[in-house]
C-alpha positions in Angstrom: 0.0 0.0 0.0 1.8 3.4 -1.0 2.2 6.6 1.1 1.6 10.3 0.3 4.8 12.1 -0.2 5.4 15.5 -1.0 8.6 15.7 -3.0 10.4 19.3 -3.6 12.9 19.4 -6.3 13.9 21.9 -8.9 15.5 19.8 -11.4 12.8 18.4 -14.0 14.8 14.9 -14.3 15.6 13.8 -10.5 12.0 15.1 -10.3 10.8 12.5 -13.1 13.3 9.4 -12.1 11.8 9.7 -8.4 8.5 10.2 -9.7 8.3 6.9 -12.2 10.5 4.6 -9.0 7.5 5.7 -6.2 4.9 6.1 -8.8 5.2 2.6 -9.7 5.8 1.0 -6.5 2.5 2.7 -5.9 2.9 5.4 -3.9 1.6 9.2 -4.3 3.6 11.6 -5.4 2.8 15.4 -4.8 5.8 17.7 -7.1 6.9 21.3 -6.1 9.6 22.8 -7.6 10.9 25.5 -4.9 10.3 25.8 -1.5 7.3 28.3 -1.3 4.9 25.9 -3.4 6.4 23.0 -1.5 5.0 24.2 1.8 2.0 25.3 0.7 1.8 21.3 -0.9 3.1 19.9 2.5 -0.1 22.1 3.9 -2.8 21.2 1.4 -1.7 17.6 1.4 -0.5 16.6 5.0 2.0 13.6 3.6 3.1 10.8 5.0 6.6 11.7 4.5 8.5 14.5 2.8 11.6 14.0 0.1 13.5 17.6 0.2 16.3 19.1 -2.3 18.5 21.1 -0.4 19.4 23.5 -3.0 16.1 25.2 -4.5 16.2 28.2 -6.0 13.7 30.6 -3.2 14.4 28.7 0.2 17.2 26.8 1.4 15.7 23.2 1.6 17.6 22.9 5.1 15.2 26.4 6.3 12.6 25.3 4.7 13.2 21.9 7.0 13.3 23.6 9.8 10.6 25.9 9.6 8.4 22.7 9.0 9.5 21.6 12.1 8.7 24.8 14.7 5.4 24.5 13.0 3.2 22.3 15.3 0.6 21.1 12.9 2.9 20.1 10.5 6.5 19.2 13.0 5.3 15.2 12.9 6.0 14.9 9.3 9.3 13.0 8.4 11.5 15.2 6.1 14.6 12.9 4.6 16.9 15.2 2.4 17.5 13.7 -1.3 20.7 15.8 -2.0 23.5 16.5 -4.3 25.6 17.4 -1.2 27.4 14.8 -0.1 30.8 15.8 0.6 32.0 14.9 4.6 29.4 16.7 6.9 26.4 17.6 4.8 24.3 14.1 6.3 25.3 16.0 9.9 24.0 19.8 8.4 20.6 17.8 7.4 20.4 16.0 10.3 20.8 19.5 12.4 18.0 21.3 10.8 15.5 18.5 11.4 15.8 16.1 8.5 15.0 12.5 9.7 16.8 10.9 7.2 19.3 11.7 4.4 19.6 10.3 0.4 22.7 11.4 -1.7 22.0 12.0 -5.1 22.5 10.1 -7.4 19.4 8.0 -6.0 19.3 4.6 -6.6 15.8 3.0 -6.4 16.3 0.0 -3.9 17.7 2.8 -1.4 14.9 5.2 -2.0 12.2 2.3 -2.1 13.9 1.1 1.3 13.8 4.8 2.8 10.4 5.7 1.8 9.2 1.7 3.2 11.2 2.9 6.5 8.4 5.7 7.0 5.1 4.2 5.6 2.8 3.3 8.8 2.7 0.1 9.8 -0.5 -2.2 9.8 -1.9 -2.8 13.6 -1.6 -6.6 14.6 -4.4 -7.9 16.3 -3.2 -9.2 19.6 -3.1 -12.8 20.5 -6.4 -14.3 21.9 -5.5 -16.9 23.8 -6.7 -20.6 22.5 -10.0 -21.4 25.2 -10.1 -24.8 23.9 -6.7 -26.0 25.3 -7.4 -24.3 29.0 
């Protein structure tokens, strides 16, 4: 069963390869290409989990992160940064301003299926009923 996620990305062909990978594993994918429309998608939409480009042209991706998280109605949403900035550190930077989880780009599609799996909700069990019949 897929997940809502709100994915924020400037660049029309990350944007399309992570669009066909959780498009066909079934998930729903909500697209904004700078930071202002991708809060005001993260808003409309209330996601399951949100993939954020650091660098975007209006708002730092990292700022944007964090003022997702001092906002209380939307702080519970998972935000894992799918980045070109993977030099020594930049995991730690994302991390700091409130990223749950991290994704160097270029993506592969077992890691991003795996990361995006890591947040979907998890079915209840029903809990064990003990067998009458043997008592």
């Amino acid at each position: 069963m897929g997940i809502k996620v709100v994915y924020i990305e400037d660049n029309p062909q990350n944007m399309r390869l992570v669009r066909k990978i959780l498009g066909g594993a079934g998930h729903y994918v909500t697209e904004a290409t700078d930071g202002a429309s991708g809060l005001e998608a993260i808003i409309r939409e209330r996601p399951a989990l949100i993939l954020m480009d650091v660098n975007l042209p209006d708002i730092d991706g990292l700022e944007l992160t964090q003022r997702i998280k001092a906002d209380p109605t939307l702080s519970h949403i998972p935000v894992v940064a799918l980045t070109a900035n993977a030099m020594y550190g930049d995991r730690e930077r994302c991390m700091a301003a409130g990223c749950s989880g991290y994704i160097p780009k270029p993506v592969t599609k077992n890691l991003l299926l795996s990361t995006v799996a890591s947040y979907a909700p998890q079915p209840a069990t029903e809990p064990a009923v003990p067998d009458r019949a043997s008592s």
